[in-house]
C-alpha positions in Angstrom: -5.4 -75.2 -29.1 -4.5 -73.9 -32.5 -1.1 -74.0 -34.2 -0.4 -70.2 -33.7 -1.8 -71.0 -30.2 1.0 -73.6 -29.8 3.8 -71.6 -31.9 2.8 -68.5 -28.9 3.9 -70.8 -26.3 6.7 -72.1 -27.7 7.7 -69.0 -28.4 7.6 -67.8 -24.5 9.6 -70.7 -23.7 12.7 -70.0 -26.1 15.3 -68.2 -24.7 16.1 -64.4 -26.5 18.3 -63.9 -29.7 21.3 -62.0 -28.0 24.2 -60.2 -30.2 27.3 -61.9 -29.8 26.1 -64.8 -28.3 24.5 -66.7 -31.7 21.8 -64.7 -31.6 21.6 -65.7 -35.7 21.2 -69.2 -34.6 19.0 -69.2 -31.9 16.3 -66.9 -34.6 16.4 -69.3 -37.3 16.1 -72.2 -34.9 12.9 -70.3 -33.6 11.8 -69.0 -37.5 12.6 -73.1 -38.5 10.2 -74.4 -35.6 7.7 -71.6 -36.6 7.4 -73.1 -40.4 8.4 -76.2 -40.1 6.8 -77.9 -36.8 4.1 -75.4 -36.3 3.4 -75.7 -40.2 2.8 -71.6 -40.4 2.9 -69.5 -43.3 5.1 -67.2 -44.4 3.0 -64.5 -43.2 2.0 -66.5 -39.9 5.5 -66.6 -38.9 6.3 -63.2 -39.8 3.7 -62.4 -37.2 5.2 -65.0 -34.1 8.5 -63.8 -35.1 7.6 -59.8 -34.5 6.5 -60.7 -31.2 9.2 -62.9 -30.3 11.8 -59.8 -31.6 10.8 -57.8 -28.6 12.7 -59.7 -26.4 15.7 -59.5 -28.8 18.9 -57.4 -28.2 19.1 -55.6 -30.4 15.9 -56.2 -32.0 15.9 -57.7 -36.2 14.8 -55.2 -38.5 11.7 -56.1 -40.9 13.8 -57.2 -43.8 16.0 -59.2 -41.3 13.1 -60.8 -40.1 11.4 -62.2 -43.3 14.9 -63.6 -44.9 15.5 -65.6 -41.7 11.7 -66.7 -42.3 12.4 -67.3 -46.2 15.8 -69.0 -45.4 13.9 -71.4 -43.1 11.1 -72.6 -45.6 14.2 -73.1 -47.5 15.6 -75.3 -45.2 15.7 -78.8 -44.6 14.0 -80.1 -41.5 16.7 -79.9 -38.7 14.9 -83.2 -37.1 11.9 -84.9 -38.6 8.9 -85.1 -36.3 6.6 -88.5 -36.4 3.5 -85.9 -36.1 4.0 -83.6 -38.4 2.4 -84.1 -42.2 4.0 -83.0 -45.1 3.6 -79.7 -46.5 2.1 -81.8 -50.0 1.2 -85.2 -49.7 3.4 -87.1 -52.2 2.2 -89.6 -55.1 0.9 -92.3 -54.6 3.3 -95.0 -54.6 2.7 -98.3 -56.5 3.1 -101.2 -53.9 5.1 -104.3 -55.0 3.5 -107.7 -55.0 5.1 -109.8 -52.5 7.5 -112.0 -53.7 6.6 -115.4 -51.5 3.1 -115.6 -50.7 2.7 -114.7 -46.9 2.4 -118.8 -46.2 5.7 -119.6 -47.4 7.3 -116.5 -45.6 5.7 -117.8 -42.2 6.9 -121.0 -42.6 10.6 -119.7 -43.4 10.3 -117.6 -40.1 9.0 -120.8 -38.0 12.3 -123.1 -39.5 14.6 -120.1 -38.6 13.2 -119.9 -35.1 13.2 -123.6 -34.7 17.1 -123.7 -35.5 18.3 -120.6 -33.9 20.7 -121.8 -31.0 20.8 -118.2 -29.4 22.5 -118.1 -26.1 19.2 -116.6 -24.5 17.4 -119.9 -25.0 20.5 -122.2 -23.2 20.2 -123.5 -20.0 23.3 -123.1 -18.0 
């Protein structure tokens, strides 16, 4: 299944944008998951979005429709997803050098656990 595949059934399973009842909300929420989970373009989600307007009273006009899409590749994620990859892959990152070779940072672990007198490990 491809991502506009997957945006298609999303999209039958989000409930209509209704006038007076946050409809606003409820069409960026579904324009945010469009471009931001579904990783669409512009265009991509334009498309979703038309179909998804049918079942909105009253329907978004054209221009309507591509600001809330605009607004929402504007936006901020409204919750980071572990499976999602990042529009561009940031720079590399140089990695520090450890500061205690791995040996001494075991054997700092093994005299903490040795002296640790949590209640867990007291017999009653």
């Amino acid at each position: 299944m491809d991502r506009k595949s997957k945006a298609r059934a999303y999209l039958e399973t989000c409930p209509p944008a209704i006038s007076g009842q946050g409809g606003h909300n409820q069409t960026f929420k579904v324009a945010c998951a469009l471009v931001q989970r579904f990783l669409l373009s512009r265009e991509e989600a334009l498309e979703q979005l038309r179909m998804y307007n049918l079942r909105c009273e009253p329907p978004w006009s054209e221009k309507e429709l591509a600001h809330k899409v605009d607004d929402a590749l504007k936006a901020q994620p409204l919750r980071p997803s572990r499976h999602r990859l990042p529009r561009t892959l940031p720079e590399m990152i140089p990695i520090r050098p450890y500061k205690y070779p791995p040996s001494i940072v075991l054997k700092k672990i093994e005299r903490t656990r040795s002296t640790d007198t949590s209640p867990i490990d007291k017999e009653d």
